[in-house]
ZAMARGU-4260 file (C-alpha; in steps of 0.2 Angstrom, whole numbers, plus 5000, padded with zeros to 4 digits):
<rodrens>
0) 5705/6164/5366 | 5694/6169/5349 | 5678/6161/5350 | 5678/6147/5336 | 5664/6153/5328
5) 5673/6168/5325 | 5689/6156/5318 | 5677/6148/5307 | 5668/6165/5300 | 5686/6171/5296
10) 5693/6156/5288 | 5677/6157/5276 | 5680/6174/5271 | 5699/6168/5267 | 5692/6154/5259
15) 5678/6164/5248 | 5692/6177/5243 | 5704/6164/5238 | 5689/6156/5229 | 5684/6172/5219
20) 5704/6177/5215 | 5708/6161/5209 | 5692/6157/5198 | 5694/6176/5189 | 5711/6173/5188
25) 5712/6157/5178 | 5695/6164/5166 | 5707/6179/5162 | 5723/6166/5158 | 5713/6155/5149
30) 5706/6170/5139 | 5686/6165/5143 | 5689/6183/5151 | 5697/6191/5136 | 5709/6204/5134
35) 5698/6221/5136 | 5683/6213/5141 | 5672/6223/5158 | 5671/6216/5175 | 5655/6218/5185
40) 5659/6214/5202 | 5639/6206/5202 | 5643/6197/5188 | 5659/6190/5194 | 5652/6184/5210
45) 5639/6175/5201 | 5651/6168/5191 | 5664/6162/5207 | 5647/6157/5216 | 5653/6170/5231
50) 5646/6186/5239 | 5653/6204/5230 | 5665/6205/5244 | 5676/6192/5242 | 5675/6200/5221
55) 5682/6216/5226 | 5696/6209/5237 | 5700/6198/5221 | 5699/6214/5211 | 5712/6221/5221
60) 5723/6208/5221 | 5721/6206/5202 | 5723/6224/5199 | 5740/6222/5211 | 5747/6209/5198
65) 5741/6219/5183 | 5731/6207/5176 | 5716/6219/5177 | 5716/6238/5176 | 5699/6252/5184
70) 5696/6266/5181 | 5685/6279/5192 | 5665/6280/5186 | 5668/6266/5174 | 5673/6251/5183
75) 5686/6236/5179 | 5690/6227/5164 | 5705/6212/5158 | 5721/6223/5155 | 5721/6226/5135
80) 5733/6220/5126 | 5738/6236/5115 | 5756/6239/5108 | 5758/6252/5123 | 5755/6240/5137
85) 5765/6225/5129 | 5780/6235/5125 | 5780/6243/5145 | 5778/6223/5151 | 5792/6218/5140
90) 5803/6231/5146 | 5801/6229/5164 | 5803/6209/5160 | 5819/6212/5154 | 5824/6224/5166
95) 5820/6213/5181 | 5827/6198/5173 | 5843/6205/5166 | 5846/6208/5183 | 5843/6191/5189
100) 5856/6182/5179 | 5868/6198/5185 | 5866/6190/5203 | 5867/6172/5200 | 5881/6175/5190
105) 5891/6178/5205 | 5884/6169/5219 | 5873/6153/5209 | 5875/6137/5220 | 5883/6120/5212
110) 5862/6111/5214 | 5854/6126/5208 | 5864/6127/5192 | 5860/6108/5190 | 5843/6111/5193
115) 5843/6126/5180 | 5854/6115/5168 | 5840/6099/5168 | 5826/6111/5165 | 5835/6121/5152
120) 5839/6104/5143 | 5820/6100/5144 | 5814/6117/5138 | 5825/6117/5123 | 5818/6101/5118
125) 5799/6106/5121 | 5802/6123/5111 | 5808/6113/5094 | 5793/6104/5092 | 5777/6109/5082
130) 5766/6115/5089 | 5775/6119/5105 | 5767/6110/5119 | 5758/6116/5133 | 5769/6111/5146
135) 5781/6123/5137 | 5772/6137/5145 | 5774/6129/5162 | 5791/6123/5164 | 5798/6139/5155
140) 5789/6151/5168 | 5796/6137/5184 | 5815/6142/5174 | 5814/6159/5175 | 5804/6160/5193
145) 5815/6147/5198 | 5831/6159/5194 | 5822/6174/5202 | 5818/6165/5218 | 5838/6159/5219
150) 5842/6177/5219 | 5834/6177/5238 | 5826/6194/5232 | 5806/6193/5237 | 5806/6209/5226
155) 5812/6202/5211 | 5803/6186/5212 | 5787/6195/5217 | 5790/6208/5199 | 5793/6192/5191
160) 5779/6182/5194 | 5766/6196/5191 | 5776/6198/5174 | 5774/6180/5169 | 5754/6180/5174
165) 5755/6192/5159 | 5763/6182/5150 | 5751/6168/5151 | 5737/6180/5147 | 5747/6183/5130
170) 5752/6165/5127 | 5740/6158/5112 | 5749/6173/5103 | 5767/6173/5107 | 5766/6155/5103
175) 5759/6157/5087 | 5774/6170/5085 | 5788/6159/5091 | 5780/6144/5079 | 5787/6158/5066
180) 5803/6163/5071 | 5819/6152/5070 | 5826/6150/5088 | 5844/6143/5094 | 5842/6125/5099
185) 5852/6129/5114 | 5840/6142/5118 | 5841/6138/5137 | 5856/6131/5139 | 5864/6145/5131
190) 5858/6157/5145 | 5861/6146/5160 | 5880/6143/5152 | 5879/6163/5154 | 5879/6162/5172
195) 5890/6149/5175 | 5902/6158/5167 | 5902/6169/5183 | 5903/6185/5170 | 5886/6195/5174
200) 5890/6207/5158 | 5889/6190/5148 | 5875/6185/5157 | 5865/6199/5154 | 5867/6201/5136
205) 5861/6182/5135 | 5847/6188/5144 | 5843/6201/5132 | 5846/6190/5117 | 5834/6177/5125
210) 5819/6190/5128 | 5824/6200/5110 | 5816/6186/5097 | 5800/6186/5105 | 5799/6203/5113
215) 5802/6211/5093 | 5792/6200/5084 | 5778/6205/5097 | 5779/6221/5095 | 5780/6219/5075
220) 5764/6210/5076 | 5754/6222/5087
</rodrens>
């Protein structure tokens, strides 16, 4: 049997890693960490209150999710923000999304589709007020993990929630950009009614309709 001590020593590292991952996480979401901005792994440890190791293992895991990029003899820093790198996110968003709504389009179960439908109701209401409200940010990325998790494809949901911690890292700007656009009232409902339809060519052009707004005037904007 593993000697307690031993349990005990690995259940801190665990711990420490976690402690560091999620701390640098949420500073980069929030934007204390801004876009562009250098990663010291002795800086971020005093900053997590942890050791350097449990830093680099969240610099990994960090980098994994493309929240943060390094480069050899330089170091880290917060992914930037630049045309380039919003335009290739967008692009893999819709890719892995449009193919989403392709599956549940032919297989979407009777309580996931109500499930889909209430949050879609509940979005479309949050997205017409000014200013959009924070809980916005939340319920729309639960939608649309929700939808990649109903595909039972742990590769999609996985590409999909490394896409909407991006998202997150951009959100004071795309909500100041859909503040400016006019968007359907059924922005939501529209796209679930797509997959219910059991048509995945009219689901995915939904899809694209829904990211296009958004996506365009981004990229407008950069």
């Amino acid at each position: 049997m593993e000697h307690e001590e031993v349990k005990r020593s690995k259940k801190t590292d665990v711990s420490a890693n976690q402690q560091a991952y999620e701390i640098i996480r949420n500073r980069i979401v929030d934007n204390t960490l801004a876009p562009g901005s250098r990663l010291t792994i002795r800086g971020m440890a005093e900053m997590t209150g942890v050791s350097t190791i449990p830093v680099i293992h969240a610099f990994h895991r960090l980098e994994n999710e493309g929240l943060i990029e390094t480069f050899s003899r330089w170091g880290s820093r917060v992914i930037t923000l630049d045309r380039e790198t919003v335009r290739d996110r967008y692009m893999l968003r819709e890719a892995v999304e449009c193919q989403v709504v392709r599956i549940l389009a032919g297989q979407i179960q009777v309580d996931q589709a109500q499930q889909l439908t209430r949050m879609a109701e509940q979005l479309d209401v949050l997205v017409a007020k000014e200013p959009i409200p924070d809980g916005f940010w939340e319920l729309d990325h639960e939608f649309h993990l929700s939808m990649a998790r109903f595909t039972e494809s742990k590769s999609l949901h996985k590409a999909l929630a490394h896409i909407n911690l991006f998202r997150l890292l951009q959100k004071t700007r795309e909500q100041v950009i859909l503040a400016h656009i006019e968007l359907p009232e059924d922005l939501h409902r529209s796209l679930v009614q797509s997959i219910l339809s059991g048509d995945p060519d009219r689901a995915e052009r939904q899809m694209r309709e829904h990211i296009s707004a958004s996506t365009k005037s981004w990229l407008q904007s950069s």
